[in-house]
N, C-alpha and C positions, 0 to 999 in steps of 0.2 A: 666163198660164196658171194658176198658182196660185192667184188669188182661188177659180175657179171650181170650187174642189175643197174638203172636207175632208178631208183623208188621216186614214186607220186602218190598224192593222197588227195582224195576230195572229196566235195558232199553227194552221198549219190540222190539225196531227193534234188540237187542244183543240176547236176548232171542228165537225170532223166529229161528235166524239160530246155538243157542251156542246145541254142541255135549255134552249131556252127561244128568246125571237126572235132572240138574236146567231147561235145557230147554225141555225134555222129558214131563215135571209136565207142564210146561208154554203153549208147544202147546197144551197138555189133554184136559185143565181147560180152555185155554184163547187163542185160536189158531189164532187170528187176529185182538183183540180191548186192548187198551190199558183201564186205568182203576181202578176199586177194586173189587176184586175177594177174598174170602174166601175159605182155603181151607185145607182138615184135614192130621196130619202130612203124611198120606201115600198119598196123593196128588190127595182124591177124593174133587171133587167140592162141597161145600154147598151153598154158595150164589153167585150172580155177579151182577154188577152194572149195567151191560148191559143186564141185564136178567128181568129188574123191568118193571112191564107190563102196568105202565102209568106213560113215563118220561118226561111228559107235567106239569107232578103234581110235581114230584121228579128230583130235576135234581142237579148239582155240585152245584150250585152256592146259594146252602141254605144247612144247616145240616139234613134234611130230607130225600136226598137220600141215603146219604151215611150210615145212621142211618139205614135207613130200610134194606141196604145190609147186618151191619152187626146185626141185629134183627132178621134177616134171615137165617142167618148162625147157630146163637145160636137156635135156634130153629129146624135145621134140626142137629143141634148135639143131639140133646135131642130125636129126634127120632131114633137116631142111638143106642146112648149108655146109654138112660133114666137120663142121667145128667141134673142136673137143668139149666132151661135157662133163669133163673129172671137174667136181666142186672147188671152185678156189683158183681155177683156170679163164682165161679170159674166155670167152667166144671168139670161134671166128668171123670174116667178113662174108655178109650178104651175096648171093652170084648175082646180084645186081652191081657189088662192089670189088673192085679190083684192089682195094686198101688192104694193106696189112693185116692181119688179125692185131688188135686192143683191145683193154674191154671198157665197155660202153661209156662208164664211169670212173676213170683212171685214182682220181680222188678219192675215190669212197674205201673208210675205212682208217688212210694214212690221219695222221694229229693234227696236221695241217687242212685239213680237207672241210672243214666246219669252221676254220679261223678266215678261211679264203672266201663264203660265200658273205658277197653280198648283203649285211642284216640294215632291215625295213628301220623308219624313225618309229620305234614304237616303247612305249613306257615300259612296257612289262620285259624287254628284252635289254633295258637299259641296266649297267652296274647297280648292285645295292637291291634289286628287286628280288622278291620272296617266290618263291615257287612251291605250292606244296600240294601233297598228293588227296585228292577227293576219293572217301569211300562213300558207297550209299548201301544199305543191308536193308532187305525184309529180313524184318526179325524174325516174322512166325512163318513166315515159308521157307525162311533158308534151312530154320530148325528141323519144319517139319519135310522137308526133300532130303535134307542129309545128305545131298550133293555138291553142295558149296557152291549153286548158283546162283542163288538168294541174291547176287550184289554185284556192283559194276563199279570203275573204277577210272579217276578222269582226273586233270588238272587244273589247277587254280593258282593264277599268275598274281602278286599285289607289284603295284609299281613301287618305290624307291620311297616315294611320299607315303604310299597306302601303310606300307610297313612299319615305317616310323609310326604310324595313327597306333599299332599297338604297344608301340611304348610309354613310360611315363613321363610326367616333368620331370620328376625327382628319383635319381637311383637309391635313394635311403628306403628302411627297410618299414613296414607300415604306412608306406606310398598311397595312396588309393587317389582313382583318377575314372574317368569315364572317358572311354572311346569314343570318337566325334560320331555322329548319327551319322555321317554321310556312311565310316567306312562302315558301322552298323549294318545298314540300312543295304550296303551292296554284299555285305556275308547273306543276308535274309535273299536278297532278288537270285542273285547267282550261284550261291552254293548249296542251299538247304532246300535244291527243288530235287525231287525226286529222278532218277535215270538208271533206274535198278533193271528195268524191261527195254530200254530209248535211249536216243540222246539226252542232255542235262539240257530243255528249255528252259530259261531263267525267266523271272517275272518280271513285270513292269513294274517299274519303279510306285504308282500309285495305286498297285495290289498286294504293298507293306503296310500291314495294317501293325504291326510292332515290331521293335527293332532296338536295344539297347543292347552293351554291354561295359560292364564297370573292370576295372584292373586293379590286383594289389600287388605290393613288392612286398614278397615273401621270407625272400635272404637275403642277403649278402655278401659271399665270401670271396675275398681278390678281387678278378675282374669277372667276376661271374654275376648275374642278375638272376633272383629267380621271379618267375611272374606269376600271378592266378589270374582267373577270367570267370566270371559270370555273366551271367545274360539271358535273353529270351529273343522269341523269335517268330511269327506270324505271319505268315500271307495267305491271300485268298483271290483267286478270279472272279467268283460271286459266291451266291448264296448257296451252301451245298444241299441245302432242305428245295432249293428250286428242282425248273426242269433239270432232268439228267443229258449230256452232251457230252461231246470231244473239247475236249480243253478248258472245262470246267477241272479246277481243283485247290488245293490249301496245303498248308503243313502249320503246322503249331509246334514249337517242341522250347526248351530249356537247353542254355547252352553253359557249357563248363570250358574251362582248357587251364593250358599250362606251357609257361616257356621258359627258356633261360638264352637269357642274352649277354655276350661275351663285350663287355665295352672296351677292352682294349682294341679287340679288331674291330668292332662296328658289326655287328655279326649277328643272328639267331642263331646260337648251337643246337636248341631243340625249340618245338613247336608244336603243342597237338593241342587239338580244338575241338569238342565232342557234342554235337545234341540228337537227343530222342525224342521224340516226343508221336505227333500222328500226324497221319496226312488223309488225304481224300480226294477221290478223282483221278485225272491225269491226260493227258495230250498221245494223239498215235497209238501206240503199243501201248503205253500208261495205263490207257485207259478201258481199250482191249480186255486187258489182264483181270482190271479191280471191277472187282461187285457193285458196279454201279457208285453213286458216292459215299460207299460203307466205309468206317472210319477206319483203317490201319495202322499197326504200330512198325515203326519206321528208324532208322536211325543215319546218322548220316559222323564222317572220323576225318580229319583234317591233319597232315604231319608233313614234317622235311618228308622227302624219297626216303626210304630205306634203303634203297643202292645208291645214293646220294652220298657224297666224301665231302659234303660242306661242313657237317660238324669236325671231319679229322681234320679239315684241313683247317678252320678256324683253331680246332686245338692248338695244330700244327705250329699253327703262326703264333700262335698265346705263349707256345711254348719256345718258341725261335726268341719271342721281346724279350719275357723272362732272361735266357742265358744269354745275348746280348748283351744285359743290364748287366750280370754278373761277370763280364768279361768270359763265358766259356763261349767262347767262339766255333770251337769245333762242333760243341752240341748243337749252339747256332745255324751252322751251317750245313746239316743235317737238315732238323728241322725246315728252314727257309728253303732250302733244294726241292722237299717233298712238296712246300708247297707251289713253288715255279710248275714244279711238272706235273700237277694235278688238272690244271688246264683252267682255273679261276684267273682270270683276267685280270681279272681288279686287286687280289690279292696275288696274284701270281707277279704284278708289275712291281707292288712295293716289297714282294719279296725279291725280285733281282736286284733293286735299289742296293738293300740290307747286301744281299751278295756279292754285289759290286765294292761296294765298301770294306767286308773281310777279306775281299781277294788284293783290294788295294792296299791295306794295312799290312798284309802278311805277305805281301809282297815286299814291301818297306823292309818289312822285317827281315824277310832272305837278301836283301841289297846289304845291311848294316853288318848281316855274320858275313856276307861275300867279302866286304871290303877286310874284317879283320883275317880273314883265309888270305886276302892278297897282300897284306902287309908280314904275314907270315906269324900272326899270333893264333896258330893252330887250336891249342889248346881253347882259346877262349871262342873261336868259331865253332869249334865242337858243342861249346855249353850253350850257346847262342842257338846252334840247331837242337838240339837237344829242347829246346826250351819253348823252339815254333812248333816242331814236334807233338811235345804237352800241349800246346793251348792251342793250335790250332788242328786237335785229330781229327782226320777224315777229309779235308781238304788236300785240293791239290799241293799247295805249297806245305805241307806238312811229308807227303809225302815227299817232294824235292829236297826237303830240308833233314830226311832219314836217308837216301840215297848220300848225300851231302856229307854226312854223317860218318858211314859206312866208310867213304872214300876217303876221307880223311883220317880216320882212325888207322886205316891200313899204309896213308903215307906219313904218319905219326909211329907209328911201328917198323917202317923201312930207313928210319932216321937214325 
């Protein structure tokens, strides 16, 4: 299904009023619902999300609606331009285009297709940056719907610097230390605003009326760190006893968490970060929604992705130094492989490093039993492979070196 698409994303309140064809196409197709909308390069509509004619059945919060928008889409391509619209197939070409059939997006999907584009100079996409996933709940309306839409969910980038801000000086265990105000003070602006009904509009930096939070080292054991977090947390637009408005609002709440940091790789293995507390008011829909500036209980959950493979592959690599150090190579090189092809860049690089180096040692190692095979000391290039074998299982040259093995026990047998 992917080839067959280029995916684009934008803001539709920027869209509505942007001059020019980006928004000329956005009012045509999609003049006032945000969404997913398919649509062919000359900016006629095929499918919309908000066009499915029973979204009691279909709706966001399964793969079924979104599936049928774009099932829909390939399918009113196929009436246009007779291209196939089996899922998983390119499209064909436009009768304006005498090209080939390809599909639109040749890139999308393959490993390489995300390593290839273009990335912006920007902090939060630089190595070493934290990413973690934003929840926000009403408490008492999700309870009381019992439909699980009480809450919405969104991301939070810290740069390379920000992250470090929640570690400590000292990895010893009764550590205590306090978080700089700044990154404080940007948990409070950016993440602890309400976006359970909206987007997440963050506050102005001097609509932090409090903001701390203290850290303690909790254990110790190997390379593992474990961390606690207290704090608090305050904002406000203004007075909420004032006039009632649109983008009048606050949150108050107490912040807890907890993380463990792996120092041999430089790493968070886990990270969650939790406060409740109340809010009032709200921006757009926010505001729509709440009773005027009645005070709500609220809560807002901070973690790695749960489909996230940074803690495995931090493991991964903890577990590749470990048997390194112990000379098991083949465990080694297990380990260090999962992490190459996990797709971590930054630990993906110093894992080929490591790999480079076993392949070249065990390499070495298959020259020295070769040389005694061509001097004709059979016997002892058999114990020689025998013995790459052992210490290097699961690698290529382990394998070469049981082949090796085989062949020679059977011209040690014709002798």
């Amino acid at each position: 299904m992917i080839p067959n698409f280029v995916w684009v994303g934008g803001d539709t309140g920027a869209l509505r009023g942007e001059k020019g064809e980006a928004g000329d196409i956005f009012r045509k197709t999609n003049p006032d619902i945000q969404g997913l909308t398919c649509i062919t390069p000359e900016g006629i509509e095929l499918s919309a999300f908000h066009k499915i004619p029973d979204r009691s059945k279909l709706t966001w919060f399964s793969a079924e609606g979104p599936l049928w928008t774009l099932e829909k889409a390939l399918e009113e391509w196929q009436k246009r331009t007779g291209a196939s619209s089996e899922p998983g197939k390119p499209p064909g070409p436009t009768r304006k285009s005498p090209s080939p059939a390809r599909p639109l997006n040749p890139s999308a999907g393959t490993k390489e297709s995300a390593a290839s584009l273009p990335r912006p100079s920007n902090p939060y996409l630089k190595e070493g940056a934290l990413v973690l996933r934003l929840y926000c709940r009403d408490i008492v309306r999700a309870a009381d719907r019992g439909d699980g839409t009480g809450f919405n969910m969104d991301y939070v980038p810290f740069s390379r610097e920000e992250a470090r801000g929640f570690l400590p000086p000292s990895a010893a265990k009764g550590t205590k230390w306090a978080v700089s105000e700044q990154l404080a003070r940007r948990l409070a602006r950016s993440c602890f605003s309400e976006f359970v009904h909206d987007q997440r509009w963050e506050f102005k930096d001097k609509e932090v009326k409090k903001a701390w939070l203290k850290g303690e080292v909790l254990a110790v054991k190997d390379e593992i760190v474990t961390l606690l977090y207290e704090g608090e947390t305050q904002t406000a637009t203004g007075d909420r006893e004032g006039p009632e408005g649109d983008g009048l609002r606050g949150y108050e709440g107490r912040v807890l968490g907890q993380a463990t940091y792996n120092t041999q790789v430089g790493r968070f293995a886990s990270f969650e970060l939790v406060s409740i507390g109340k809010g009032w008011g709200g921006c757009g829909m926010h505001h729509s929604y709440r009773k005027g500036n009645e005070l709500f209980p609220i809560g807002f959950a901070m973690a790695l992705p749960p489909e996230s493979t940074a803690a495995q592959v931090v493991a991964a690599f903890s577990k590749g130094k470990k048997a390194l150090d112990k000379g098991e190579m083949g465990q080694a090189y297990g380990h260090f492989t999962y992490v190459l092809n996990s797709g971590d860049s930054e630990l993906g690089e110093r894992a080929k490093e490591i790999l480079l180096h076993i392949e070249k040692l065990s390499g070495r190692r298959l020259a020295e039993a070769g040389a005694l095979e061509e001097i004709g000391e059979f016997k002892d290039a058999v114990d020689a492979y025998r013995q790459i074998v052992a210490e290097f299982s699961g690698t290529p040259a382990a394998e070469e070196a049981r082949q090796k093995t085989e062949n020679l026990q059977v011209k040690i047998g014709n002798r």
